[in-house]
Backbone and ligand atoms as CSV (ligand in chain L), in Angstrom:
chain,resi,resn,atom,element,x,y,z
A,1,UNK,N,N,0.527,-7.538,32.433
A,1,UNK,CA,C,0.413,-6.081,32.317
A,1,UNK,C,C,0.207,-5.672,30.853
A,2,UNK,N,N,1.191,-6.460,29.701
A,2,UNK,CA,C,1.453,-5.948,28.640
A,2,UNK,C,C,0.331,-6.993,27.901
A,3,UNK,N,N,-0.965,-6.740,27.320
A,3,UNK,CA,C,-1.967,-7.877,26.321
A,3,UNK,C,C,-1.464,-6.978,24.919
A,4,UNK,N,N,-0.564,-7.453,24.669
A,4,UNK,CA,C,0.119,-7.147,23.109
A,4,UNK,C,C,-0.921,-8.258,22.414
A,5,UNK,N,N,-1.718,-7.611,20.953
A,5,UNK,CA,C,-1.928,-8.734,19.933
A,5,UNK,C,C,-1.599,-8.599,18.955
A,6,UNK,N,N,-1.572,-9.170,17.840
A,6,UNK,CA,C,-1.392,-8.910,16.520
A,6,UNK,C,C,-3.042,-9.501,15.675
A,7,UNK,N,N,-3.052,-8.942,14.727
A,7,UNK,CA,C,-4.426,-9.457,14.198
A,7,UNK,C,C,-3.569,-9.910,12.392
A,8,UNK,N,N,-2.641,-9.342,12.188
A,8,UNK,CA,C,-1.945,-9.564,10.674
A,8,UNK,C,C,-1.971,-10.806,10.030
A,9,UNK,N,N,-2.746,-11.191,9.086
A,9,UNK,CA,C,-2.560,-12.079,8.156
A,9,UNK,C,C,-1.438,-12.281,7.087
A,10,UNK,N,N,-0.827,-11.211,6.913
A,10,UNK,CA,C,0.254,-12.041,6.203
A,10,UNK,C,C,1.892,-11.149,6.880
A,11,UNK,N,N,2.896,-12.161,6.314
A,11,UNK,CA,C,4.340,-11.759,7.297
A,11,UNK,C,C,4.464,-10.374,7.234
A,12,UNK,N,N,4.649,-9.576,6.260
A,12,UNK,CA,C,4.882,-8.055,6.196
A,12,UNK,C,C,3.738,-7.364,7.643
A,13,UNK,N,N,2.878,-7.332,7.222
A,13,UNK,CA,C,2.428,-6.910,8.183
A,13,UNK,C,C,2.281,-7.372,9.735
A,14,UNK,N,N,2.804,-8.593,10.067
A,14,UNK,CA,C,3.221,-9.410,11.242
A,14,UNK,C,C,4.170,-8.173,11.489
A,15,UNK,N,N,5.410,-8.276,10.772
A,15,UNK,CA,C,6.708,-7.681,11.207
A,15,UNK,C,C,6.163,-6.170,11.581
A,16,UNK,N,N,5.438,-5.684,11.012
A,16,UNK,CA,C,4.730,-4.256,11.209
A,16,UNK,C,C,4.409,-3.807,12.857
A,17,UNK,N,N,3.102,-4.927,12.656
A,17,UNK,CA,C,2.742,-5.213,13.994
A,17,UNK,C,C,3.692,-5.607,15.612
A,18,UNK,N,N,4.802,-5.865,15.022
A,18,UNK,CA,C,5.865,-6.715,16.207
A,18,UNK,C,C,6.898,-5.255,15.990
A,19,UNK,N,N,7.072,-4.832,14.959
A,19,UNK,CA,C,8.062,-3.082,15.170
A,19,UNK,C,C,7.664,-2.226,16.074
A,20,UNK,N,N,5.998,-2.131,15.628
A,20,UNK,CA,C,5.416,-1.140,16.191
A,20,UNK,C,C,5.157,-1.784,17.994
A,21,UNK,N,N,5.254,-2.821,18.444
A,21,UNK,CA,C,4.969,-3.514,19.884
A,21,UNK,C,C,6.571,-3.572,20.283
A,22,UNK,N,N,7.587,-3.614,19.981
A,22,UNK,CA,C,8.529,-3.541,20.333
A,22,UNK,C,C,9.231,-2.033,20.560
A,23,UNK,N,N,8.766,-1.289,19.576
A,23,UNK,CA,C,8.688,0.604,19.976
A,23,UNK,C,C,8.237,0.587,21.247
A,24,UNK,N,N,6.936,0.334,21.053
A,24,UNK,CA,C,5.996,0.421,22.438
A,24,UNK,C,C,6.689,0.344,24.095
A,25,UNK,N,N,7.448,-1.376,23.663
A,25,UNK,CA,C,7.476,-1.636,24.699
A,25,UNK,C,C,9.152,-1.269,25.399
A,26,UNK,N,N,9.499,-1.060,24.722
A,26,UNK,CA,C,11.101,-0.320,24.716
A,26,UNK,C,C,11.374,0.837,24.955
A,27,UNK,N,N,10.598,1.772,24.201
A,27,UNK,CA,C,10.776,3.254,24.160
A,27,UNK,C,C,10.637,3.581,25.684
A,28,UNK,N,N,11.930,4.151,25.728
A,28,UNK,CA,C,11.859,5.541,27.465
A,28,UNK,C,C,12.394,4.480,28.364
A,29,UNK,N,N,12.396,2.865,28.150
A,29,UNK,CA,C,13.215,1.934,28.787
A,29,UNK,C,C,14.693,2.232,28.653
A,30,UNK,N,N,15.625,2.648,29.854
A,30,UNK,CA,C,17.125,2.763,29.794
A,30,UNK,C,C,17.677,0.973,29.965
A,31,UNK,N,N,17.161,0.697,30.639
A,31,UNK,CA,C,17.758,-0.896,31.139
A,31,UNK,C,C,17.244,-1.766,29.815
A,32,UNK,N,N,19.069,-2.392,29.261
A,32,UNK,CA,C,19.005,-3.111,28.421
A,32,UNK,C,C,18.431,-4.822,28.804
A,33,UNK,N,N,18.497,-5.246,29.489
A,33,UNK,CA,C,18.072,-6.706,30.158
A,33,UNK,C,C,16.692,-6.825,30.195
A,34,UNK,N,N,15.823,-5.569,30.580
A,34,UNK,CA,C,14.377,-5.318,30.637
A,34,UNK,C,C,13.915,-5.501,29.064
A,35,UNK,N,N,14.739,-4.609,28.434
A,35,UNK,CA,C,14.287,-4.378,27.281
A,35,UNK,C,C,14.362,-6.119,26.194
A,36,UNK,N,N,15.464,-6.594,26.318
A,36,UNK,CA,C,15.553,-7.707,25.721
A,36,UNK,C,C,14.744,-8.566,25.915
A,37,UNK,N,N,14.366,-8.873,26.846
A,37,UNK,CA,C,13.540,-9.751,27.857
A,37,UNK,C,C,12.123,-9.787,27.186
A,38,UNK,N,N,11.879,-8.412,27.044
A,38,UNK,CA,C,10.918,-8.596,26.699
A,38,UNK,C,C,10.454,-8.578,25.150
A,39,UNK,N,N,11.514,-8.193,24.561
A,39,UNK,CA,C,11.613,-8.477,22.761
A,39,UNK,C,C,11.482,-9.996,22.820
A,40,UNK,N,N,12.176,-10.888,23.346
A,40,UNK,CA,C,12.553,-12.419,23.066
A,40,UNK,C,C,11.308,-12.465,23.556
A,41,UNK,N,N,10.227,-12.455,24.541
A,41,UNK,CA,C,8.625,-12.511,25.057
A,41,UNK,C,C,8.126,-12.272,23.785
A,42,UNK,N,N,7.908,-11.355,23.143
A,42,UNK,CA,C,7.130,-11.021,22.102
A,42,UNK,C,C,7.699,-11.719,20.804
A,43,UNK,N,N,9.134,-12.048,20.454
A,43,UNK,CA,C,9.231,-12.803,19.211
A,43,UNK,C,C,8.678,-14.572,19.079
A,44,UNK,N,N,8.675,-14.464,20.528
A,44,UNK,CA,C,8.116,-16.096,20.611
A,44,UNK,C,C,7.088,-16.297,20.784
A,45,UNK,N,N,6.190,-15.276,21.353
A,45,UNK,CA,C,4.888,-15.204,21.402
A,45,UNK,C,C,4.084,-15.275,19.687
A,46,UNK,N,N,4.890,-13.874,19.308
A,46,UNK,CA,C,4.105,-13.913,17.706
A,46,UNK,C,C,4.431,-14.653,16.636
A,47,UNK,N,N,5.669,-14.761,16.621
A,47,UNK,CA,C,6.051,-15.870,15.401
A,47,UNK,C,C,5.771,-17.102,15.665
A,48,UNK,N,N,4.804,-17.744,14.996
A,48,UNK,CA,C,4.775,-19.118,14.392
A,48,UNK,C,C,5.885,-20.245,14.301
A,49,UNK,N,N,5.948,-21.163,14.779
A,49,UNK,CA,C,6.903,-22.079,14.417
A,49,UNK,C,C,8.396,-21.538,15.141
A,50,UNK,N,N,8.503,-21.113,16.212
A,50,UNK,CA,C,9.805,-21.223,16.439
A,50,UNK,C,C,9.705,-22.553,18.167
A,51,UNK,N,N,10.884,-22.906,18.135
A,51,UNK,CA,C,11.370,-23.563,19.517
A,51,UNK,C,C,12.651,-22.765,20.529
A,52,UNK,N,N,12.851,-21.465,19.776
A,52,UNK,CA,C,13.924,-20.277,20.861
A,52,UNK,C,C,13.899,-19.328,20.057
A,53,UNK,N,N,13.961,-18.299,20.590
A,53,UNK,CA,C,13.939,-17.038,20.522
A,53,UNK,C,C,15.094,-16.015,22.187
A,54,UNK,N,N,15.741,-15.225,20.971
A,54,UNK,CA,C,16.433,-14.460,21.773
A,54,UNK,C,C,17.643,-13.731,21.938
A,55,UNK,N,N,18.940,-13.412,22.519
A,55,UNK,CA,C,19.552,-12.640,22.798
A,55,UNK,C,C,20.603,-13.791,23.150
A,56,UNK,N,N,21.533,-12.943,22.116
A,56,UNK,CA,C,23.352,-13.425,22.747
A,56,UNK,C,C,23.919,-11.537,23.068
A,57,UNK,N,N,25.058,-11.622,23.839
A,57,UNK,CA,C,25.141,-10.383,23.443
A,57,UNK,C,C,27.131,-10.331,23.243
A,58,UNK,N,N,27.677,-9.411,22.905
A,58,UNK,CA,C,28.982,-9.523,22.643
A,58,UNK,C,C,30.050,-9.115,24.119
A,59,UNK,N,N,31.027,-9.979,24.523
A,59,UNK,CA,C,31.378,-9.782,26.218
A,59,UNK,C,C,32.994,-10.325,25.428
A,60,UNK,N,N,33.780,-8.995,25.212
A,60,UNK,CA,C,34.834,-9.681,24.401
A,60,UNK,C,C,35.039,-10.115,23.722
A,61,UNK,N,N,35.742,-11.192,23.571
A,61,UNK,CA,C,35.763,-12.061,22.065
A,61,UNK,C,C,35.263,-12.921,21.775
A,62,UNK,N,N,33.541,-13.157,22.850
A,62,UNK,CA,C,32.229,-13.954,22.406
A,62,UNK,C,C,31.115,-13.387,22.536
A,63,UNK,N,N,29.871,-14.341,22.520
A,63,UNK,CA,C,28.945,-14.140,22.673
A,63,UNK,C,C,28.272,-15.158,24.014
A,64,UNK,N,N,27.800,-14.025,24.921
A,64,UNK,CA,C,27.118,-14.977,26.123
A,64,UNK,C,C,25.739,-14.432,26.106
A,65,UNK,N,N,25.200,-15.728,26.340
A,65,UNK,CA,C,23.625,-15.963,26.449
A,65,UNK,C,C,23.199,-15.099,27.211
A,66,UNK,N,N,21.865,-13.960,26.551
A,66,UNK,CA,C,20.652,-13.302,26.872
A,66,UNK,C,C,19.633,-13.668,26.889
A,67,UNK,N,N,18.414,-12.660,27.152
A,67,UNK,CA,C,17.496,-13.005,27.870
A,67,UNK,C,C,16.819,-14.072,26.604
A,68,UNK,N,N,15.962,-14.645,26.905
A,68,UNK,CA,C,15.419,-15.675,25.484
A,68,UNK,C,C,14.131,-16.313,26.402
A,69,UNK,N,N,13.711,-17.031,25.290
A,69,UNK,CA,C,12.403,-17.702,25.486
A,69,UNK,C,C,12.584,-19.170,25.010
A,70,UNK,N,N,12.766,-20.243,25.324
A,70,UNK,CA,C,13.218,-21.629,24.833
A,70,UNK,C,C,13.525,-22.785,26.260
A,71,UNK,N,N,14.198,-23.489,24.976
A,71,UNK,CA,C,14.799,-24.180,26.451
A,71,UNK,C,C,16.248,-24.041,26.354
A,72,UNK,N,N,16.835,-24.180,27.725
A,72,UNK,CA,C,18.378,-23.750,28.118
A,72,UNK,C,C,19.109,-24.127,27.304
A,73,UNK,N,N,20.352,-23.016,27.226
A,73,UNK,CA,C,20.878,-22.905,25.794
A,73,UNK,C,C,22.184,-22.887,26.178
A,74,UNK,N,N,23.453,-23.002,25.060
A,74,UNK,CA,C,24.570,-22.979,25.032
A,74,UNK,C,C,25.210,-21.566,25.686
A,75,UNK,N,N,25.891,-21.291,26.658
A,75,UNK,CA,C,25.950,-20.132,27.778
A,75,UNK,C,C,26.973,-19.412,26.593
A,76,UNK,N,N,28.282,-19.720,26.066
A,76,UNK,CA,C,28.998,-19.034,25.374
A,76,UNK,C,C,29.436,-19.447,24.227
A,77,UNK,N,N,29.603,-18.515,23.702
A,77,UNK,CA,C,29.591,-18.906,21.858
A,77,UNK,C,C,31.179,-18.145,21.326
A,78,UNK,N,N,32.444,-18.375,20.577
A,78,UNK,CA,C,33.249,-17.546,20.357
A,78,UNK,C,C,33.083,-17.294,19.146
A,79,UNK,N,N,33.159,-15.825,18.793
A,79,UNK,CA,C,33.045,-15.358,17.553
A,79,UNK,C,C,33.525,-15.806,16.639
A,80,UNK,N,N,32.785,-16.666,15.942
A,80,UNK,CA,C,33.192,-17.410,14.552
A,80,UNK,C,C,32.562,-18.715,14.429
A,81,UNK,N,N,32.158,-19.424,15.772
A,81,UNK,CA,C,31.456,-20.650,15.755
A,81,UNK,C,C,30.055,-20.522,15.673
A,82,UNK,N,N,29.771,-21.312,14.783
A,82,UNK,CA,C,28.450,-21.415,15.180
A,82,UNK,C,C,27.642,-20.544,14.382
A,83,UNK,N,N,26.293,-20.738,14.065
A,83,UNK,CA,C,25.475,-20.185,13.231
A,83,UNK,C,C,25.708,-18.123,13.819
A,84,UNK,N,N,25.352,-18.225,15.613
A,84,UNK,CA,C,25.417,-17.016,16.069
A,84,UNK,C,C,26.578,-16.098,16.000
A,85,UNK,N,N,28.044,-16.918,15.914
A,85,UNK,CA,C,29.398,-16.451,16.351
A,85,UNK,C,C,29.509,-15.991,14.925
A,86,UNK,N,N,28.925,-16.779,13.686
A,86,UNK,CA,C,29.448,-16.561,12.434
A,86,UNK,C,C,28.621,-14.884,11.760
A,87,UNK,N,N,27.372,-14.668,12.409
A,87,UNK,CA,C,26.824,-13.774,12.083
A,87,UNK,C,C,27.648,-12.228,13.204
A,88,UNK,N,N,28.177,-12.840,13.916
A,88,UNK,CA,C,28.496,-11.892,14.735
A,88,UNK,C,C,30.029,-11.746,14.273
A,89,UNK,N,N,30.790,-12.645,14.007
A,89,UNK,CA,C,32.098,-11.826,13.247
A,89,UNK,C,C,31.870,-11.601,11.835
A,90,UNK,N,N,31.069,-11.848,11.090
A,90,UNK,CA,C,31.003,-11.335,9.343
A,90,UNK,C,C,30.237,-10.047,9.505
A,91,UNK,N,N,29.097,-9.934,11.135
A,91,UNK,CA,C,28.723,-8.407,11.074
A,91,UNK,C,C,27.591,-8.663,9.524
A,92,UNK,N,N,26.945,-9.986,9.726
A,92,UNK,CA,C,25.443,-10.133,8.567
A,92,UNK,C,C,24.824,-10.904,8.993
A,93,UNK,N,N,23.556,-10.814,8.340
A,93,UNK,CA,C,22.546,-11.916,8.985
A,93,UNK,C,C,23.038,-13.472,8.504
A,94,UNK,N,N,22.787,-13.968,8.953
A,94,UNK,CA,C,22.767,-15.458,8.851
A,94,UNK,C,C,21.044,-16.436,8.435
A,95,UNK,N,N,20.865,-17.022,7.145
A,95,UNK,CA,C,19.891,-17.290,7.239
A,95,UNK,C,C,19.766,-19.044,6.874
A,96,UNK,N,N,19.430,-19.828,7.546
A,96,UNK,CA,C,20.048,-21.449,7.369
A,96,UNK,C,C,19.079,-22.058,7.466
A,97,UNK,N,N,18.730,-22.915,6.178
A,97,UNK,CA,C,17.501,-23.214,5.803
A,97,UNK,C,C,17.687,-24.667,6.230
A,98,UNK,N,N,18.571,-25.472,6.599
A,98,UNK,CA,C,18.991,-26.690,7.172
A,98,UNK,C,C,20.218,-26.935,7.968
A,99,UNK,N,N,20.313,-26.281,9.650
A,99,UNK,CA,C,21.541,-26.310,10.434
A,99,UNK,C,C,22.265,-27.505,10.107
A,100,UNK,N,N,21.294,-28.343,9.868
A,100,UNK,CA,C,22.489,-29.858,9.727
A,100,UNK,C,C,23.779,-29.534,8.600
A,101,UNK,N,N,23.395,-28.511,7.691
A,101,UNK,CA,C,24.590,-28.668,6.708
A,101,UNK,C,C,24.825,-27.267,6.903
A,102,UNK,N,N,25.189,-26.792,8.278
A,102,UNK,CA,C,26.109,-25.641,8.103
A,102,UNK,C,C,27.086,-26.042,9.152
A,103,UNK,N,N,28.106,-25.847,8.477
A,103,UNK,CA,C,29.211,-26.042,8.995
A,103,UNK,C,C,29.397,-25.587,10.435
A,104,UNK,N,N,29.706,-26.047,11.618
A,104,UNK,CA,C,29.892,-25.749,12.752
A,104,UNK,C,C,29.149,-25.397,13.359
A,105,UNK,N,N,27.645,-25.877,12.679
A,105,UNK,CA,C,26.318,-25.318,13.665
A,105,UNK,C,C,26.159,-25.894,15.156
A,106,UNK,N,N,26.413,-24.951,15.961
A,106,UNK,CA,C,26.002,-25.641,17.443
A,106,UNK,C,C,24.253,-25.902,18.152
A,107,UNK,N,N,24.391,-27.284,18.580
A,107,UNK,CA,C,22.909,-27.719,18.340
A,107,UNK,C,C,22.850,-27.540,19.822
A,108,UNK,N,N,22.427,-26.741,20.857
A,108,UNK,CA,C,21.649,-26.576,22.007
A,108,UNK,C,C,20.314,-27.149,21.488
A,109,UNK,N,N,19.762,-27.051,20.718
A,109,UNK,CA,C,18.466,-27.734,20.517
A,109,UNK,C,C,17.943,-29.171,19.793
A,110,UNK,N,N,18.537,-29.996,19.629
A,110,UNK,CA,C,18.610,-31.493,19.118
A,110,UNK,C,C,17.332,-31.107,18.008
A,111,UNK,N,N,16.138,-30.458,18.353
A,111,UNK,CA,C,15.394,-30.173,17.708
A,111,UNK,C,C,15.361,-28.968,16.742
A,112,UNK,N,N,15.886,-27.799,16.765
A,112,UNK,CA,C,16.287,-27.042,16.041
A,112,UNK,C,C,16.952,-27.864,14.531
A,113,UNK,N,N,16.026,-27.181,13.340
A,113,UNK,CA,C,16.281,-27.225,12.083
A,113,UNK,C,C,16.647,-26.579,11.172
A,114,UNK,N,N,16.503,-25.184,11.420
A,114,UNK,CA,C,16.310,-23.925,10.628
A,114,UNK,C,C,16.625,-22.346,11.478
A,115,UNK,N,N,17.488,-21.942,11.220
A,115,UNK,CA,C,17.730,-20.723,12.279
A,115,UNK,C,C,17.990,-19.411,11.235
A,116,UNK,N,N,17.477,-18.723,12.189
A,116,UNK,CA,C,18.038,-17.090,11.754
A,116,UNK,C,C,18.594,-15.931,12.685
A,117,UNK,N,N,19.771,-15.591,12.539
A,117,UNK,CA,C,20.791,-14.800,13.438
A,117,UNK,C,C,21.144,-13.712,12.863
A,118,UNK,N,N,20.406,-12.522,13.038
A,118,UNK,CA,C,20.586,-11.243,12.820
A,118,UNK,C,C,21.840,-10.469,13.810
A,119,UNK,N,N,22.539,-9.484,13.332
A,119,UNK,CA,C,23.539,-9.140,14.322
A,119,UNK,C,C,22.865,-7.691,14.308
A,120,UNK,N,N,23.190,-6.851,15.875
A,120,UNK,CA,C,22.843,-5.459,16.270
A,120,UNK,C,C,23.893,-4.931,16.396
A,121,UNK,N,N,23.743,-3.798,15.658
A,121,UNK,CA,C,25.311,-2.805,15.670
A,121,UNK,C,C,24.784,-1.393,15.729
A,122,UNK,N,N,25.841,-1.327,17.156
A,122,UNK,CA,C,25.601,-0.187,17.291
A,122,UNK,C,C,27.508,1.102,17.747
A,123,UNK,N,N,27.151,1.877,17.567
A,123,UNK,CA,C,28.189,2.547,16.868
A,123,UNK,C,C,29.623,1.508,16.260
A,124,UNK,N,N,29.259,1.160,15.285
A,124,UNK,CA,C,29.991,0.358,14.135
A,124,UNK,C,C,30.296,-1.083,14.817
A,125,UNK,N,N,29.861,-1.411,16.135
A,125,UNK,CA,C,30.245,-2.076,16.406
A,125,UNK,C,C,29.243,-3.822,16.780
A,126,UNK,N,N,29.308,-4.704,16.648
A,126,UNK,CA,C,27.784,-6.146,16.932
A,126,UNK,C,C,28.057,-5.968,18.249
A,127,UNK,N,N,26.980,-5.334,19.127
A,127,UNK,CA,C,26.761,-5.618,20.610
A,127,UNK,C,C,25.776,-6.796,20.569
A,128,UNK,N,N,25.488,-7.539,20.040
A,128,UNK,CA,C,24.822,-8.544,20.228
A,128,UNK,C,C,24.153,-9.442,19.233
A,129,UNK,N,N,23.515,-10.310,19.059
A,129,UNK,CA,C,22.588,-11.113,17.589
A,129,UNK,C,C,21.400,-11.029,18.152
A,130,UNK,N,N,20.271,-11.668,17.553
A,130,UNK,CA,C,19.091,-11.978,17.737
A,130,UNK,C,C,18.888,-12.860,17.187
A,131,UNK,N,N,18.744,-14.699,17.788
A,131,UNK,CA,C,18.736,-15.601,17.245
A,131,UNK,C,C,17.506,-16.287,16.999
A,132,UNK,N,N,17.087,-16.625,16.250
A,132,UNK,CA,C,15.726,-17.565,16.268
A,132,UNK,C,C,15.735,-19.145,15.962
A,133,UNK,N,N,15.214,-19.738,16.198
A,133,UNK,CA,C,15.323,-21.006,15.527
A,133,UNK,C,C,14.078,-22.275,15.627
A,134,UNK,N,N,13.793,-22.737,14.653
A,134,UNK,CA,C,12.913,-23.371,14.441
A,134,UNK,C,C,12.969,-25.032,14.172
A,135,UNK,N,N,11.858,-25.869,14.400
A,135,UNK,CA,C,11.918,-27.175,14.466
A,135,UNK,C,C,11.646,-27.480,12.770
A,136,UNK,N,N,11.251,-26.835,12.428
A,136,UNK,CA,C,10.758,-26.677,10.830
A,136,UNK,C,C,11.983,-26.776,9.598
A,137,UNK,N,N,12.275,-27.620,8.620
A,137,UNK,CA,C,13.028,-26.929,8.257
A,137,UNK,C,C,13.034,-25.740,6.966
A,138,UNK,N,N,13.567,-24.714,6.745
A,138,UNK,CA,C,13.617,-23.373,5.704
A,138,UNK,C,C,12.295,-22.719,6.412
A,139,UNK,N,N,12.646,-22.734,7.887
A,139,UNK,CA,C,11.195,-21.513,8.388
A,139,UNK,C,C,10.953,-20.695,8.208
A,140,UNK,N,N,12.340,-20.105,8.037
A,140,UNK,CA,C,12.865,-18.495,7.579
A,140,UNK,C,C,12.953,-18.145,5.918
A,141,UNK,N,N,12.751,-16.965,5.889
A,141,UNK,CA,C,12.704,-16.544,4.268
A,141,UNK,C,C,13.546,-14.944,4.225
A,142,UNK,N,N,13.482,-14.709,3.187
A,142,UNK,CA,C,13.973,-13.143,2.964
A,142,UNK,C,C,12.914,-12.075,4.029
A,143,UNK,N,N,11.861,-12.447,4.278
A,143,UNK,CA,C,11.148,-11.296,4.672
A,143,UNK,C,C,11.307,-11.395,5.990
A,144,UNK,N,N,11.165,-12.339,6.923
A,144,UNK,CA,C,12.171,-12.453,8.448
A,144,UNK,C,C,13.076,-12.018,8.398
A,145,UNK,N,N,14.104,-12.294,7.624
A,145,UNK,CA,C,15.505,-11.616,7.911
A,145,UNK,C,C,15.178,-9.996,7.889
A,146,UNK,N,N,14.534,-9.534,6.664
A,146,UNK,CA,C,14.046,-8.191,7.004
A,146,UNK,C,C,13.714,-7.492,7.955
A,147,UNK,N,N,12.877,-8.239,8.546
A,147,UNK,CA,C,12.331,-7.515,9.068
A,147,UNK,C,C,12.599,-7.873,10.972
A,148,UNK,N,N,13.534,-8.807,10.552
A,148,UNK,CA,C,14.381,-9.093,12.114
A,148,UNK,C,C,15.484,-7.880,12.045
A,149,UNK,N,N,15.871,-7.494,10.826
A,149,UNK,CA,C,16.903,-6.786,10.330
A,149,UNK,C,C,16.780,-5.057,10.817
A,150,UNK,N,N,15.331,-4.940,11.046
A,150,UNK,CA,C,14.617,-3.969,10.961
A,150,UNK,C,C,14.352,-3.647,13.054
A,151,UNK,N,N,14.138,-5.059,13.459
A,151,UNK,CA,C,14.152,-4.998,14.931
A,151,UNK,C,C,15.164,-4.704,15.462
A,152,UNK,N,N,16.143,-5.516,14.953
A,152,UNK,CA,C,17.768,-5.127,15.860
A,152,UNK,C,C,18.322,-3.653,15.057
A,153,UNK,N,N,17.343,-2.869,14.234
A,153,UNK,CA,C,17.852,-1.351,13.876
A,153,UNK,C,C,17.004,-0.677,15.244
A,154,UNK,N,N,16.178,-0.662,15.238
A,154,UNK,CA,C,15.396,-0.200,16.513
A,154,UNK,C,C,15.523,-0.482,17.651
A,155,UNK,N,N,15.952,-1.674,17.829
A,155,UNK,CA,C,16.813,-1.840,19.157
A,155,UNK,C,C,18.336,-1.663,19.458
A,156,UNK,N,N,19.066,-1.347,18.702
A,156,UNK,CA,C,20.463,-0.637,18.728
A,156,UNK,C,C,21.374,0.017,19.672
A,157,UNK,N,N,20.051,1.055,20.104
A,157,UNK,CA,C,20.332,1.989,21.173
A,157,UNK,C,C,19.779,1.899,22.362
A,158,UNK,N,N,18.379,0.425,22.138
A,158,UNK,CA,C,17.716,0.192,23.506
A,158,UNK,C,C,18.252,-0.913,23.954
A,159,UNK,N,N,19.357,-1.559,23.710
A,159,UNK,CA,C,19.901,-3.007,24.119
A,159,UNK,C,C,21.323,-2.610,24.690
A,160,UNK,N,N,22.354,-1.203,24.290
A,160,UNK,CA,C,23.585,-1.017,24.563
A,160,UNK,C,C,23.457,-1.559,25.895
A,161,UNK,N,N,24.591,-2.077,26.133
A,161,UNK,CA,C,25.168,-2.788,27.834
A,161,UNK,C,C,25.439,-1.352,28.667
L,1,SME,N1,N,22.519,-22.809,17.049
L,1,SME,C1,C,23.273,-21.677,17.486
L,1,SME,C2,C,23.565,-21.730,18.962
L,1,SME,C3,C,22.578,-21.013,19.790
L,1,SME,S1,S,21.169,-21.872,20.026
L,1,SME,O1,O,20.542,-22.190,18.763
L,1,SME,C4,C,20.117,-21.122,21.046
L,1,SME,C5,C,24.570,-21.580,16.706
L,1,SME,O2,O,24.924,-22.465,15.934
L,1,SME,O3,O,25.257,-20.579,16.878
């Protein structure tokens, strides 16, 4: 239904292109599951170099697996473990240029090298991360985190449970 493209040659304007397709495809959507579903579709579609893309969301005092694009993943995470749990109790992005040397990184992906875990807050509170992760390692840079930083601001109010 949805032939989303991007034509952007360099990352800034990637992230441009993926704000403005994620407005698109969100806006006037009430159902948060729809909406995720199809963010994690489009982050794996456009970004380069990833092996998962997607959604934890906050269910108490963890994080359980949302909608995503990869292969099957670790179902629950407790706030503090783990690349996702750690971005979700410090309430910051997480940006890990080699999981092997972060402390308590949980490997659902044997192949995963490099991850980035943005947290979504919405009224003061992380209803969820947005995790990425790559076979690459240092896939991620300052301008992903940005501008992942920039997705989970716009999705805030389209992801609430
Ligand atoms: N590596 C993550 C777990 C989630 S998977 O990568 C999909 C972590 O350490 O929290």
């Amino acid at each position: 239904m949805y032939d989303l493209k991007t034509t952007a040659t360099d990352k800034p304007a990637l992230y441009r292109d993926l704000l403005s397709a994620a407005d698109a495809l969100t806006a006037g959507e009430p159902d948060a599951v729809a909406n995720m579903a199809n963010v994690a579709a489009l982050l794996f579609d456009w970004l380069p170099g990833l092996n998962w893309a997607g959604f934890y969301r906050s269910i108490g005092s963890e994080l359980v697996l949302g909608p995503f694009q990869g292969k099957a993943a670790c179902i629950r995470i407790p706030f503090g473990q783990g690349v996702c749990g750690a971005a979700a109790a410090r309430a910051t992005s997480q940006l890990v240029a080699d999981v092997h040397a972060f402390p308590g990184h949980i490997a659902c992906d044997a192949a995963s090298r490099s991850e980035l875990v943005v947290p979504v807050i919405a009224g003061g509170a992380v209803i969820a991360v947005i995790d990425l992760d790559s076979p690459d390692l240092a896939r991620f840079d300052g301008e992903d985190r940005d501008g992942i930083e920039a997705l989970a601001t716009l999705l805030a109010l389209r992801i609430c449970p």
